[in-house]
C-alpha positions in Angstrom: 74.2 106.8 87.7 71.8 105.3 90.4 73.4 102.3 89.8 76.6 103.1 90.7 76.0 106.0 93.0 73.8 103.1 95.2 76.7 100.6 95.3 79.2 103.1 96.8 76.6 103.4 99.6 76.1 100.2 100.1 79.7 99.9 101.0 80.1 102.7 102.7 78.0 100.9 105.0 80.5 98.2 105.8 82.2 100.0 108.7 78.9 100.8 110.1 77.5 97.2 109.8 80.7 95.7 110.9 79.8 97.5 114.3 76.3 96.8 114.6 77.5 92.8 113.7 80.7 92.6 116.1 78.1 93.9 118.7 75.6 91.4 118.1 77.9 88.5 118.0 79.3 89.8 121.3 76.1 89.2 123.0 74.0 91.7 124.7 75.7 90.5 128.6 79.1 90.5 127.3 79.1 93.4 125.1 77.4 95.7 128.1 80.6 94.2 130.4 82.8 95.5 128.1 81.5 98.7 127.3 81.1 99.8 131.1 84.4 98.8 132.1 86.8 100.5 134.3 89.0 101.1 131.5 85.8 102.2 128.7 84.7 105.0 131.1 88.4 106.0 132.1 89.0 105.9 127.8 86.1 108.1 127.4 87.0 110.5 129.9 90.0 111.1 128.4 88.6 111.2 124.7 86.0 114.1 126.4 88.1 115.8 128.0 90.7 115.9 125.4 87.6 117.6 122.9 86.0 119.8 125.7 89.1 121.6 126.2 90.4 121.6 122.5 87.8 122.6 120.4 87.0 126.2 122.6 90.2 127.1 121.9 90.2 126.1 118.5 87.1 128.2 118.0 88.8 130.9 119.7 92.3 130.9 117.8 90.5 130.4 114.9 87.9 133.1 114.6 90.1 136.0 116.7 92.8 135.2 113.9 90.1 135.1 111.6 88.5 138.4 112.6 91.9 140.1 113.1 92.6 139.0 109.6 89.8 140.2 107.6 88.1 143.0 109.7 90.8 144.4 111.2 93.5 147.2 110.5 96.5 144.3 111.2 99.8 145.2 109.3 100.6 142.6 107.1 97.5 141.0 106.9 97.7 139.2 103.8 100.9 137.0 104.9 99.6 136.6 108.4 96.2 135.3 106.7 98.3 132.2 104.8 100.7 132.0 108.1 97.5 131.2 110.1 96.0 128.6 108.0 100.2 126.9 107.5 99.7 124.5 110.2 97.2 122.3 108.5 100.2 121.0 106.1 101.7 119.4 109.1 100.2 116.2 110.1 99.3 116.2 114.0 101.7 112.6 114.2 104.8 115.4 112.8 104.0 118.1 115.1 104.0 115.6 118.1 107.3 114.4 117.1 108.4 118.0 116.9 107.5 118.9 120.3 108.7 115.8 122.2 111.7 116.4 120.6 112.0 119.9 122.3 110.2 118.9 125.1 111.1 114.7 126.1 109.1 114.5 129.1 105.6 115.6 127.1 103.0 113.5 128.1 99.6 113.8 129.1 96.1 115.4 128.8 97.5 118.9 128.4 100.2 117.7 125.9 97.4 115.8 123.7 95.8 119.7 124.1 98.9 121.5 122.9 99.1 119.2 120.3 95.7 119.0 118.8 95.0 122.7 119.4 97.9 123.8 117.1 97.7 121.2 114.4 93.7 121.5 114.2 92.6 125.4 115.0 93.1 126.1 111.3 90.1 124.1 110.7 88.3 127.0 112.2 90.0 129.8 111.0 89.7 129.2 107.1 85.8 128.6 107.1 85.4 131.4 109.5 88.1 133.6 107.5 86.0 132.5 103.8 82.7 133.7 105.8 83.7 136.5 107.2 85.2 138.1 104.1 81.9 137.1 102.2 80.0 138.7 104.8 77.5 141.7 103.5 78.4 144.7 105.7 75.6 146.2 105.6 73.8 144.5 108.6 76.8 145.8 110.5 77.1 149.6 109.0 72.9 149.6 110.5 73.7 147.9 113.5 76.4 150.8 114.7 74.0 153.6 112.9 71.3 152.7 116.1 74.3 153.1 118.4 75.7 149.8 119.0 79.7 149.9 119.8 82.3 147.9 117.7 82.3 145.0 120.4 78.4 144.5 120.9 78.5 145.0 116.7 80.3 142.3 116.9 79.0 139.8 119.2 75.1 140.5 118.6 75.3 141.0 114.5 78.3 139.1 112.8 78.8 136.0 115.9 75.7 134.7 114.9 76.5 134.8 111.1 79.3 133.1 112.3 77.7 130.1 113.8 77.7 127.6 110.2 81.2 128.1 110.2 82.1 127.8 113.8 79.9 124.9 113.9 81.4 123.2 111.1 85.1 123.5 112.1 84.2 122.6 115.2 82.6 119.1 114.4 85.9 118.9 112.0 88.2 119.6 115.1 86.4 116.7 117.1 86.1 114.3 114.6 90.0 114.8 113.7 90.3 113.9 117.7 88.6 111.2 117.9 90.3 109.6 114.7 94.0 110.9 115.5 96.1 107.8 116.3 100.0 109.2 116.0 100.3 112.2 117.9 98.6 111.0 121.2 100.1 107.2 120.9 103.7 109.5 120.7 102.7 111.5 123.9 101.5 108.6 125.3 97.7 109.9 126.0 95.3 107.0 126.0 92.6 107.5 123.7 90.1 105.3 121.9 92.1 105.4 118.7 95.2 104.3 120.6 93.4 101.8 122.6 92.0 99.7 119.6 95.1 99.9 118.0 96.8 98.4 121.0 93.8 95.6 121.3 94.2 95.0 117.5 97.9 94.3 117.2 97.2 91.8 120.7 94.4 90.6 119.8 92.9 91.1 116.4 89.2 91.2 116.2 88.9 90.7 120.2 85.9 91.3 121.5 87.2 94.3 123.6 88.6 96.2 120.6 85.2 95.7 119.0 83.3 96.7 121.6 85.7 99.9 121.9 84.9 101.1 118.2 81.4 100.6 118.7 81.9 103.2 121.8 83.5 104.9 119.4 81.5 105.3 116.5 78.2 106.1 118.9 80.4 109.5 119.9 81.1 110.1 116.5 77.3 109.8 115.3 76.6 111.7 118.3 79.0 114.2 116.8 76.9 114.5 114.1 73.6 114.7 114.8 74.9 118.0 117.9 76.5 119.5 115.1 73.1 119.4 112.6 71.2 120.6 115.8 73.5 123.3 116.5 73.6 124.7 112.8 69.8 124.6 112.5 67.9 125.8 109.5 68.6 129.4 109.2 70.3 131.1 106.3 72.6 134.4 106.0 72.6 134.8 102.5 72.8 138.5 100.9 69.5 139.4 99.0 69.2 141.4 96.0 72.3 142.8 93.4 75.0 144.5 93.1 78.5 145.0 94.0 78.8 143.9 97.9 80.6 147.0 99.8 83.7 146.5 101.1 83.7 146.4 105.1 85.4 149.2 107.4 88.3 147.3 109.2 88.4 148.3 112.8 91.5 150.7 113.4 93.6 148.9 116.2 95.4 151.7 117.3 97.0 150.8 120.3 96.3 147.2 120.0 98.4 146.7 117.1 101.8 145.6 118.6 100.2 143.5 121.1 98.3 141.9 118.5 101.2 141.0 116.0 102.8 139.8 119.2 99.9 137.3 119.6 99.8 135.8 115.9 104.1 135.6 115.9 103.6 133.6 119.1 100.7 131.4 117.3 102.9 130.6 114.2 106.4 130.0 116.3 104.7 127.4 118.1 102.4 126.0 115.3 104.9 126.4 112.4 108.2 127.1 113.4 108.9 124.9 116.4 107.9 121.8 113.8 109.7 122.7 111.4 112.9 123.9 113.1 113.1 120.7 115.5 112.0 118.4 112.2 115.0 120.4 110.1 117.3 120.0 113.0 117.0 116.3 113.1 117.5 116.3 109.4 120.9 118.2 110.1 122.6 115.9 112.4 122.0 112.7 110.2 122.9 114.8 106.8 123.1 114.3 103.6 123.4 110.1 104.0 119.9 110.3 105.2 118.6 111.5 102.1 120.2 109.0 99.9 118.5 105.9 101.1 116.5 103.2 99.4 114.1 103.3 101.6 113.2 107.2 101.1 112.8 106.9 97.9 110.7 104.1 97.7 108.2 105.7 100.6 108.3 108.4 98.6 107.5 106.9 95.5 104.5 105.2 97.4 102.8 107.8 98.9 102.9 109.2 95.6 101.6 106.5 93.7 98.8 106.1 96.6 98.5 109.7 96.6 97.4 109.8 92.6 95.2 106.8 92.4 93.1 107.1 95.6 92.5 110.8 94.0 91.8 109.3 90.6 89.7 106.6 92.1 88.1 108.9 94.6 87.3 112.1 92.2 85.5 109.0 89.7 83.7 107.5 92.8 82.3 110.5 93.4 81.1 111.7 90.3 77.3 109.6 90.4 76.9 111.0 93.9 77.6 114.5 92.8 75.5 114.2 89.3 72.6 113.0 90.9 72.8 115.8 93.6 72.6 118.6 91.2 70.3 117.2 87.7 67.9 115.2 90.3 67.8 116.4 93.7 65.3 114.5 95.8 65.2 111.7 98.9 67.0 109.4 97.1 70.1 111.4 96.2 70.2 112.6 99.8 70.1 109.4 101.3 73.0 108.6 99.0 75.0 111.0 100.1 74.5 110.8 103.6 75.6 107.5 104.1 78.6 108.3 102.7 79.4 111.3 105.0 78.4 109.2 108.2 81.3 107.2 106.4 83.8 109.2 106.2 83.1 110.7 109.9 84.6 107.5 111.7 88.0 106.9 112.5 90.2 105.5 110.0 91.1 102.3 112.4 87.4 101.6 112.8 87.2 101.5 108.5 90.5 99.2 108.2 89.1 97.0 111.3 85.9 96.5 109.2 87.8 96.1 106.1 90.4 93.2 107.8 87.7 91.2 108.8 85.3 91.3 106.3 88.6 90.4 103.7 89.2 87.8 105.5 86.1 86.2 106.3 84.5 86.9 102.3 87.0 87.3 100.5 90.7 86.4 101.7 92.3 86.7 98.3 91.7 90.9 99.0 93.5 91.1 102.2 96.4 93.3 102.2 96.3 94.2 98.4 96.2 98.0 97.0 92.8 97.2 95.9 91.6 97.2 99.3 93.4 99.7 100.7 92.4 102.4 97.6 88.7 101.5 98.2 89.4 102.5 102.8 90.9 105.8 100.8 87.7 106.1 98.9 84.9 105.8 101.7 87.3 107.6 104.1 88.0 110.7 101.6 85.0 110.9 99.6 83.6 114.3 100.7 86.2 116.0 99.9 85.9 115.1 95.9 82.2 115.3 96.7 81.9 119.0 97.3 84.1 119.9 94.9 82.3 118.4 91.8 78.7 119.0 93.5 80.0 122.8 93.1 82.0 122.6 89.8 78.6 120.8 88.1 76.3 123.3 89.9 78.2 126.2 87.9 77.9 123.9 84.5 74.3 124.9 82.9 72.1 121.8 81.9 71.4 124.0 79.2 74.5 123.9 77.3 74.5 120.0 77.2 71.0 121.0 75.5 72.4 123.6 72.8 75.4 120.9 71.8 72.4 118.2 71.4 70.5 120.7 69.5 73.3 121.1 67.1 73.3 117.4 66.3 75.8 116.6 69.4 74.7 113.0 70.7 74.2 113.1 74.7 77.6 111.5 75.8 79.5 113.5 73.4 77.6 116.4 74.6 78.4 115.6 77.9 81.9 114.7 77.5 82.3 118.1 75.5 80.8 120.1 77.5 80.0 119.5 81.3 83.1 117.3 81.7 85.0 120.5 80.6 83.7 122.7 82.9 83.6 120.9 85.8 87.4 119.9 85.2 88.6 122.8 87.4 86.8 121.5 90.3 87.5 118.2 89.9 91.1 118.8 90.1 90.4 120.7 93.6 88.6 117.9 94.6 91.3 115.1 94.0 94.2 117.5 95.1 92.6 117.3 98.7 92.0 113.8 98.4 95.9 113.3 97.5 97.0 115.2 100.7 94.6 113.1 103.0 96.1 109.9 101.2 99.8 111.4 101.8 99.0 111.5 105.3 97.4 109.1 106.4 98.2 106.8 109.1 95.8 104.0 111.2 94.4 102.5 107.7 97.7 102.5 105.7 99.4 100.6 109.1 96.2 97.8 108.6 95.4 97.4 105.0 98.7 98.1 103.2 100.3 95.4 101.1 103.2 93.9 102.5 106.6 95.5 101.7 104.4 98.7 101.1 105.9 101.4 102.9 104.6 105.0 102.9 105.7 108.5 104.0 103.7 108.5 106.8 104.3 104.3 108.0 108.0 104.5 107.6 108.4 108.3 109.7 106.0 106.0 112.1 108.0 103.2 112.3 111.4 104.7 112.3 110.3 107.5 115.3 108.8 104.4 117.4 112.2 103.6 117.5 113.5 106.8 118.9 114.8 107.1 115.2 114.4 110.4 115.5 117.0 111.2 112.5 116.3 108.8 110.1 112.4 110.3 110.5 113.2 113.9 110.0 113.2 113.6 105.9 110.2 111.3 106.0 108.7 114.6 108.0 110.0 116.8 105.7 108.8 115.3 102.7 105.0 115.1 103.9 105.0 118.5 104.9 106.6 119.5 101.3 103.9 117.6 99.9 101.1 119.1 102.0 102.0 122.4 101.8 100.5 123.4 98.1 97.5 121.2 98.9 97.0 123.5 102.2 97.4 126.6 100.0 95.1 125.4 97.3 92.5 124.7 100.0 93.0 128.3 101.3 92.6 129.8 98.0 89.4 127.3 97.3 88.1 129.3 100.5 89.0 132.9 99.2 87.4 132.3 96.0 84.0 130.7 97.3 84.3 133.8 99.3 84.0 135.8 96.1 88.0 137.2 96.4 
């Protein structure tokens, strides 16, 4: 397990050492040129701006929807709390192409806003929804017994057991922005993403590319290390037994129309412009658009992808997650924090590492599925790794000992037991995994074999054309796919929440 769980480290740390390599080779002179350029600090503007203004009102959307969900008297709370959380089954590249369908002169800092605000708040909302429905309500019940009103309740008793969460989805948001390639190349919004995708396809492996994703990654570790600041150590677990009590939801009264107003606004925008511009296309080109080669064999792709980066993935991760829960300790932490430092970069920043260590090591690997399974695998990890970390937590060590004790050797003890019951999570783990495969973009455009052709490369290809009809059932298709996924991920929330 050691063994194993140590090699997938080790090349997790490809994209980092790729960096720290294409910098040194650079030189120092050359390398500080290029990274204080006119266009670096004009690229990183944007890129801050773009998350100072997005991920506020993420927080905002997504814990007011959260609150108004769970603690609230809101009519119809239970649809509205699955409505809210919809939007994460449709890629940011789809709802891009949605709104500069409706809207052709869309362009900009405040487009890249609309954008990333709709397609990312819900990253928020179901971390902070999970939390605040697992929230004890007694600290609140004392709170307004000394006289504090609902609002400074609120603010001063649950906001701070709010701040893992917020924290969390937060760091999510940005990291989504500083990896999203699609939806801001459609818009036309300079990012980093965009720019070393443009230096790439001009130049591959230029110095100035390089030197971008170096930039790049620094924000992202950045990222990181704000985000494990801003959590800090403290815990707000509930102490002692018994049955939690149900919180008091907060009448609205008067607020209640305005309120439902508010969320059908949120979800015509987030959900129903997307999907009634992306059925609308499908409309005018009908029913020859669905009968193509083409379709099918995307399809056919993504799903094939789609099963065996999960597979491959959800098996990855297993050593990382064993060693986590039977042997806690430096080593296994070290482990698995090279992994999420991974998995926090860009997808274009991976592939670029990938493409040039390919071709320079090993050339025969370049542009086969093996390659581009394995960028699935360090880009996607965490998501299998939570999952089984959780599902072996909840299967005794014990047990494996009582099947022993019966005369059960260890791997058939194992294999009998523990593999059994952390089957359920497993599953959980690789169904996330198959939705983040479905939709990805930046990697599958670099590393996939040639003639392979996705969901999400051929709705690319076809809607840099202005295709915008021939894309719609590529569209469709992803968000058909996504959509259990996103619901399974909900209910994965309600039921850590103890619903």
């Amino acid at each position: 397990m050691v063994l194993a769980a140590s090699l997938v480290a080790a090349a997790s740390l490809i994209p980092l050492g790729f960096v720290v390599v294409m910098t040194i080779t650079t030189g120092w002179d050359a390398a500080i040129a290029l990274i204080f350029r006119q266009r670096t600090l004009e690229l990183l503007g944007n890129t801050l701006a773009l998350a100072v203004i997005t991920v506020p009102l993420c927080i905002v959307l997504g814990v007011g929807g959260a609150w108004l969900v769970e603690r609230t008297s809101l009519k119809g709370n239970k649809a509205w709390a699955v409505l809210l959380a919809a939007p994460l089954a449709i890629p940011a590249f789809v709802n891009s192409y949605a709104w500069v369908s409706a809207v052709p002169n869309l362009q900009g800092i405040f487009s890249g806003v609309l954008i990333a605000t709709l397609s990312y708040y819900p990253l928020v909302y179901i971390p902070i929804a999970a939390t605040l429905s697992r929230m004890d309500p007694a600290i609140e019940q004392s709170a307004a017994s000394l006289g504090l009103g609902a609002w400074r309740v609120f603010f001063r008793v649950v906001t701070p057991q709010l701040r893992i969460a917020t924290s969390g989805g937060a760091l999510l948001v940005a990291l989504h922005l500083l990896a999203e390639y699609g939806a801001f190349a459609m818009i036309r919004f300079d990012t980093f993403t965009t720019a070393i995708m443009e230096q790439y396809r001009s130049t591959f492996s230029g110095a100035a590319g390089n030197m971008l994703a170096s930039v790049l990654v620094a924000v992202c570790l950045v990222l990181l290390v704000a985000e494990a600041r801003l959590r800090g150590d403290a815990r707000y677990a509930r102490i002692g037994s018994g049955v939690q009590a149900t919180p008091a939801r907060l009448a609205l009264g008067r607020w209640q129309a305005p309120a439902q107003l508010g969320l059908l606004a949120l979800a015509v925008v987030a959900v129903g412009v997307p999907l009634w511009m992306t059925i609308a296309w499908a409309s005018q080109g009908g029913g020859a658009i669905w009968e193509t080669r083409e379709l099918a064999g995307a399809l056919g792709s993504s799903l094939w992808l789609g099963v065996l980066g999960a597979v491959v993935t959800t098996v990855v991760a297993f050593p990382l997650a064993f060693l986590a829960v039977r042997f806690p300790g430096w080593l296994s932490r070290t482990l698995e924090l090279s992994n999420y430092v991974t998995s926090s970069m860009p997808g274009i920043v991976l592939a670029l590492a990938f493409v040039t260590v390919a071709l320079r090591a090993i050339p025969g690997v370049y542009q086969t599925t093996g390659l581009l399974v394995a960028a699935y695998v360090l880009l996607f990890l965490p998501r299998a790794l939570v999952n089984l970390r959780a599902g072996l937590a909840q299967a005794p060590k014990e047990l494996e000992e009582a099947a022993q004790a019966l005369g059960k050797p260890p791997l058939l003890a194992f294999s009998r037991v523990t593999l059994r019951l952390v089957a359920p999570a497993a599953a959980g783990g690789a169904a996330l995994v198959f939705l983040a495969v479905v939709n990805e973009l930046t990697a599958t455009l670099l590393l996939s074999p040639l003639g392979t052709k996705t969901l999400a490369t051929e709705f690319w290809s076809l809607s840099s054309e202005i295709d915008y009809v021939g894309a719609a059932p590529y569209a469709l298709l992803m968000i058909a796919l996504s959509a259990p996924m996103t619901y399974l991920l909900f209910q994965q929330s309600k039921k850590a929440a103890g619903q």
